[in-house]
N, C-alpha and C positions, 0 to 999 in steps of 0.2 A: 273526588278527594273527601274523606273524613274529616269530621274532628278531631284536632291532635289530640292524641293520647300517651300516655306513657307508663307502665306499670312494672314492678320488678317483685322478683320473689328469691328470697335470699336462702340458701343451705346452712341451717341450725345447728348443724352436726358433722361441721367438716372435718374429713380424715384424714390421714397421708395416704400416698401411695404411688401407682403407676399415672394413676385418673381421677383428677375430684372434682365435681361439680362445683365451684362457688355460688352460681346465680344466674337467673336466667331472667328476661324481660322481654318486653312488646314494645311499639310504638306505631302509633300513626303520626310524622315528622312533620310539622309545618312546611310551607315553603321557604327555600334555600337555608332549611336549619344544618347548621355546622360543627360537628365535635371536632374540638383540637384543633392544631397540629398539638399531640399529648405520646407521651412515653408511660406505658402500663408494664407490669411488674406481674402479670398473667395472659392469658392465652385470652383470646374474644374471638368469636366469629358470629355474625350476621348472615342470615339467612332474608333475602326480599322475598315478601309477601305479595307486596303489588306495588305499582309505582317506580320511580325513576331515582339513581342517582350515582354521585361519584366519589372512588375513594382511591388515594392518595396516599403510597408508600413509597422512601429508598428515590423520589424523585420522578415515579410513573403513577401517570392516570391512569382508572379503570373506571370507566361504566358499567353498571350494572341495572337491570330492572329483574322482574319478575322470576323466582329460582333462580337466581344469581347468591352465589356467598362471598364474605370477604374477611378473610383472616387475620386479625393484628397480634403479632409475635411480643412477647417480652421484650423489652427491651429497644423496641422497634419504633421511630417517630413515625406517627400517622395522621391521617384524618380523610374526613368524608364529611359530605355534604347531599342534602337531599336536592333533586330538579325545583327547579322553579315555576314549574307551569304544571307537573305531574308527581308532586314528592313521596317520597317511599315510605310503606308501612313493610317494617319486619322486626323478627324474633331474633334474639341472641341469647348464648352461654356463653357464660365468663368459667375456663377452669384452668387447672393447674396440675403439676404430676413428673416425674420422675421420668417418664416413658411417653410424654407429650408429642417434644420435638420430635422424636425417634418414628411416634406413630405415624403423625403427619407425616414426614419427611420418608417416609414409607407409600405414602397415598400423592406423594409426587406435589403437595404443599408445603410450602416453603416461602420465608420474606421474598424471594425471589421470582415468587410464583402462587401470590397467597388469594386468589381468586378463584372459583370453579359456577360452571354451571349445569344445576340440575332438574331443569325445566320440566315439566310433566311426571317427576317423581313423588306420588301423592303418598310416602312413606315417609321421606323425608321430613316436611313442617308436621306430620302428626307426633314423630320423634320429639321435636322441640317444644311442641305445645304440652306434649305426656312431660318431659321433664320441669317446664314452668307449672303445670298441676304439680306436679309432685310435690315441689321444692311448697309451691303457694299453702300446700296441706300444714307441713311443719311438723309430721308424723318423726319420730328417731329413726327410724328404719329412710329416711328418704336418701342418704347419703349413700347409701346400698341399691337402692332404684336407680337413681340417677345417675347412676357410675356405668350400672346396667345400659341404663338408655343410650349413654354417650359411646361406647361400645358399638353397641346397634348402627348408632349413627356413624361411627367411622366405617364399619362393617358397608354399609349402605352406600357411603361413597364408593367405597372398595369397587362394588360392584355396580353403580353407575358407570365411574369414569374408567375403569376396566384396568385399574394398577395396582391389582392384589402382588401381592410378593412374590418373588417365583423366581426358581431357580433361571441360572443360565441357560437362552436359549442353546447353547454350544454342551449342556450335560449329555451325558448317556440317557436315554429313555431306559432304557433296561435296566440301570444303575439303580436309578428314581424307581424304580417298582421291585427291586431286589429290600432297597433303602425301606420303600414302605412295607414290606412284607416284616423287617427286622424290626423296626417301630410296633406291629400291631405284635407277633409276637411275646415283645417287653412289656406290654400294656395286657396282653390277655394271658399270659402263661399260668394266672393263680386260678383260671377257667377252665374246665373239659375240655378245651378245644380238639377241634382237628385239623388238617391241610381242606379239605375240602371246604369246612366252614370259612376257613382265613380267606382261600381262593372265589369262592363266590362272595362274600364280606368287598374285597379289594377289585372285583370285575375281572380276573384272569381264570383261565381254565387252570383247571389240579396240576396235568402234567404239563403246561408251559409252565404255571409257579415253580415247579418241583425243579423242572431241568433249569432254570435260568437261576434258581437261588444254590443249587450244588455248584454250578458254572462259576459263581463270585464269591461263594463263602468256601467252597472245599465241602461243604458237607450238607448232606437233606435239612429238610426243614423242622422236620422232626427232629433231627439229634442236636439242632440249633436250638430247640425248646428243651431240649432236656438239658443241654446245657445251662440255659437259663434258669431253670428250675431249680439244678442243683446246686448251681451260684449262689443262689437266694436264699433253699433252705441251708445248707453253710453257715450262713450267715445269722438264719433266724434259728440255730441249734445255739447260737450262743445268750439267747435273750429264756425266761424262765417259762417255755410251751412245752407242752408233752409234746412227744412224735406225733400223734395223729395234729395238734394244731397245725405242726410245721409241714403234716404231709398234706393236708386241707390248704394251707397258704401257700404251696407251691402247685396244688393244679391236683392231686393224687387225692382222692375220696379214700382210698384203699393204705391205710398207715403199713400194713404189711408188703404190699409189693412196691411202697416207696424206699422201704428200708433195704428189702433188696436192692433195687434202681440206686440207690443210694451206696451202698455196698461194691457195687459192680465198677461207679464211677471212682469213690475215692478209696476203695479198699478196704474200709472198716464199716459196721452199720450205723448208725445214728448215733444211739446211744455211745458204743465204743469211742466215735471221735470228738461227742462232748468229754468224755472223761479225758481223751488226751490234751484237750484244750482246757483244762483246767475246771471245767464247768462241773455242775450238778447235777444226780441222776432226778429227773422229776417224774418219768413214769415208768411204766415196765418195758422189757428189754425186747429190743427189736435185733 
């Protein structure tokens, strides 16, 4: 056992949001030292570093030592106590957020269930030590680091305790990879793409993509991206771009053969259906 210690480093620049760091700290505990029973008004979790001890929620004990955490919810009466013959040294975040409960309670942590252990993940305590350096620096940017870090660290558990979010074991597998093909498309349509890039990109061969996405949507993959494409530039004919901007930002290097493409799908060229939309001519006629 060490020497108690205790050090805190506090967040200079706290923000709103999903996720914010307030504060992060260390301790080497005396023996049988005891916080609470206390009601907090932010999120805390401890992380043991080494050493023994117990914490107290909702009526149940938990021991914990070494890679052990324990979570205390807003709102929630708690308390802990370090061992008496072995007392614990560990690191904690104090934060707060919009999307807290929701994260946690994602990662299968909850007052319910506000314990995990992550023994042998040597990622983990360096997470918390990077975000007490940060916070210790006092830099403007640390509220931005640290939000980063705590992130990391949920991410971290994710993949420890193995309760990343996922659909129902009962979905379609086919569906879910029709599902992901529609996602990358809406993300990459303003890109050259092709089916073959999407299909090696996603780990599926071209013609299973191709046959499994006509099978659920009615139509190729291809005329699903021109769909997209023409939805969008539509849309961006009503804001002040030439043609070539809006044929660049729908995926088309070529402003002439968007305007055809264009034409084919709604009937009129570019130019033509800003003027019907009330719009401005801003560059020459396609």
């Amino acid at each position: 056992m060490g020497k108690p210690t205790h050090t805190v480093s506090l967040n200079l620049y706290p923000g709103n949001g999903e996720l914010v760091v307030l504060f992060a700290g260390q301790a080497q505990t005396p023996p049988s030292h005891k916080v609470g029973p206390q009601v907090l008004d932010y999120h805390l979790v401890h992380y043991v570093l080494s050493g023994k001890g117990r914490f107290r929620c909702r009526g149940r004990d938990y021991e914990l030592s070494e890679g052990g955490h324990f979570f205390i919810f807003p709102g929630e009466l708690s308390s802990y106590e370090s061992d008496e013959q072995d007392p614990w040294r560990y690191i904690w975040i104090g934060f707060k957020g919009t999307r807290a409960d929701e994260l946690l309670s994602q990662l299968s942590i909850t007052p319910y269930q506000p314990t995990v252990s992550t023994k042998g993940n040597r990622k983990i305590p360096v997470l918390f030590h990077k975000m007490a350096h940060v916070l210790g620096e006092g830099h403007p940017s640390c509220d931005l680091q640290v939000g980063a870090l705590l992130r990391l660290l949920l991410a971290e558990y994710a993949r420890q305790l193995d309760v990343l979010p996922s659909r129902s074991s009962s979905a379609d597998p086919v569906q879910l990879q029709v599902e992901q093909a529609i996602r990358w498309l809406n993300l990459q349509y303003s890109q050259p793409v092709s089916i073959e890039q999407m299909a090696h990109t996603l780990g599926y061969h071209r013609s299973y993509l191709s046959k499994i996405f006509k099978q659920h949507t009615g139509v190729s993959p291809m005329q699903f991206l021109l769909k997209i494409r023409m939805e969008r530039a539509r849309l961006l004919l009503r804001e002040p771009l030439t043609i070539e901007q809006v044929a660049s930002s729908v995926g088309f290097p070529d402003a002439l053969y968007f305007s055809k493409q264009f034409k084919k799908w709604f009937g009129s060229s570019p130019t033509r259906y800003r003027e019907l939309q009330g719009g401005s001519v801003y560059d020459c006629q396609y």
